[in-house]
N, C-alpha and C positions, 0 to 999 in steps of 0.2 A: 164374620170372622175377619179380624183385623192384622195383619202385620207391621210393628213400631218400630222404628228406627229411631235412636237417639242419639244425638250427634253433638258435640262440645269441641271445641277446636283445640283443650288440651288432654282430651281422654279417647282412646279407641271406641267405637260406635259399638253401641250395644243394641240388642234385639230383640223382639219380646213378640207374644202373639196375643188380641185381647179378643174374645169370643161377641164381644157383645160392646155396646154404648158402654157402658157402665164400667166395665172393667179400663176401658179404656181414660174416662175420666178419673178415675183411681190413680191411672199409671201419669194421667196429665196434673194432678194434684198432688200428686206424690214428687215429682219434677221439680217442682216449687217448692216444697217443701225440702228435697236435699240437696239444693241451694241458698235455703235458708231467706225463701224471701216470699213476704204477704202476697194474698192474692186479693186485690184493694177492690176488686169488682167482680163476685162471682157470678150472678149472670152472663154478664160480658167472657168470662172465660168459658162457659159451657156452650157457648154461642158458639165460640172459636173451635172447640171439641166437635160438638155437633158440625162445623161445617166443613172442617178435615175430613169427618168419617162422613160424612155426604156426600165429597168429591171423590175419596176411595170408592164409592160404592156406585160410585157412575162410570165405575172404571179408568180412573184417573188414580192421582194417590193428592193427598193433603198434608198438608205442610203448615203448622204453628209452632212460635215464638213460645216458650215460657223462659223467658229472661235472657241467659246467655245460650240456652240448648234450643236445638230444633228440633220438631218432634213431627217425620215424617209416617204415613196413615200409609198404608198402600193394602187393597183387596185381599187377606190372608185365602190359604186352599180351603174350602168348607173340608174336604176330606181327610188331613192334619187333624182335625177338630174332631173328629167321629169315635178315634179311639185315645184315649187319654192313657192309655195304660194297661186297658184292661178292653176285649170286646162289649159291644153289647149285645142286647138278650134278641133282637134279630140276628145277629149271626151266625149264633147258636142253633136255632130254628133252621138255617139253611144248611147247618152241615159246616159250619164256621168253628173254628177251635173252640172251647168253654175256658180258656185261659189263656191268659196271655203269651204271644208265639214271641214276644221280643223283635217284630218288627215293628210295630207301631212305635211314635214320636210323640215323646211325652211333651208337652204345650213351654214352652217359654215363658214362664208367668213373672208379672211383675208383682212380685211379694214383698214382705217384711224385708227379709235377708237382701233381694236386690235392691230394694231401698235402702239400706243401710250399706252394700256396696259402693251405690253410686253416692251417699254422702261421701263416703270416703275416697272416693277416686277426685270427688271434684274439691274436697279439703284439699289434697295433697297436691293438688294440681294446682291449686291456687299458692300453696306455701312455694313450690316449685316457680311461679310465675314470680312471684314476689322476691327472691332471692332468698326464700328460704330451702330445706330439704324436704318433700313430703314423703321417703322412707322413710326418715329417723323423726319425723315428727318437729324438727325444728324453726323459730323464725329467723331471718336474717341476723336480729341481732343476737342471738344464741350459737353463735358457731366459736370455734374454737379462738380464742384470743390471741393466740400466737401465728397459726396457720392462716385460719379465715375459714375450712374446713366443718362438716360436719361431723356427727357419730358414726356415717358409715365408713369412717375411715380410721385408722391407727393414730392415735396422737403419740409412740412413744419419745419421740424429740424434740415435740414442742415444748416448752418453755413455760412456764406457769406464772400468771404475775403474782408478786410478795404477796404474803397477807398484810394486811393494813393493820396498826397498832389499835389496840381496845383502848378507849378513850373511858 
């Protein structure tokens, strides 16, 4: 049981739990991909996956590079792990609820949907860095002609340039 930390110097760090190898190289391949950028040596990267979760598992935590994000490993609780939602069929047996009590902690999973989050946080972070808007979705040179200004603002005063004669 792993806990992930993912870290980009223009998006708040996100968190994830991954139960096993596997999921974990999901969530490290997934990184890459909504970034938008190959992975030229895949050996070489599961190497790097494996040896994160090696040094999490010695009781340290592991730390890789996929491009511009860092992808911290650290030893997740096994016992976060145990109930996903729902007990299991040991607990029942001891006198454990047969359904779920609403305390258990449903797992942090790095899915569809959070991959398509994080494309989007790291899109508009980038429009943002580049002196575009990443709320309204704009580049630099798309801002309002008059102002300098994006969509999330009012342009009732600006200034509109002519339209140009049809030739």
């Amino acid at each position: 049981m792993y806990q992930v930390t993912i870290e980009h110097p223009a998006i708040e760090e996100q968190q994830f739990d991954c139960k096993d190898d596997v999921e974990l190289r999901t969530l490290v391949f997934g990184v890459h991909r909504a970034q938008n950028q190959e992975i030229n040596d895949y050996p070489q990267t599961i190497a790097a996956v494996d040896a994160a979760r090696s040094q999490a598992d010695n009781g340290g935590e592991g730390v890789l590079k996929a491009h511009a994000v860092t992808i911290t490993v650290e030893p997740g609780d096994p016992c976060a792990f145990q109930c996903e939602g729902h007990p299991d069929d040991d607990s029942v047996l001891l006198g454990g609820p047969e359904f779920c009590d609403g305390k258990c902690r449903p797992r942090r999973r790095f899915n569809h949907k959070a991959l398509v989050d994080l494309c989007i946080a790291l899109d508009d972070a980038e429009l943002d860095a580049t002196g575009g808007c990443g709320a309204c979705g704009l580049v630099a040179g798309q801002m309002c002609v008059d102002c300098k200004r994006c969509n999330c603002d009012r342009h009732d005063q600006c200034k509109r340039p002519a339209a140009e004669p049809a030739q």
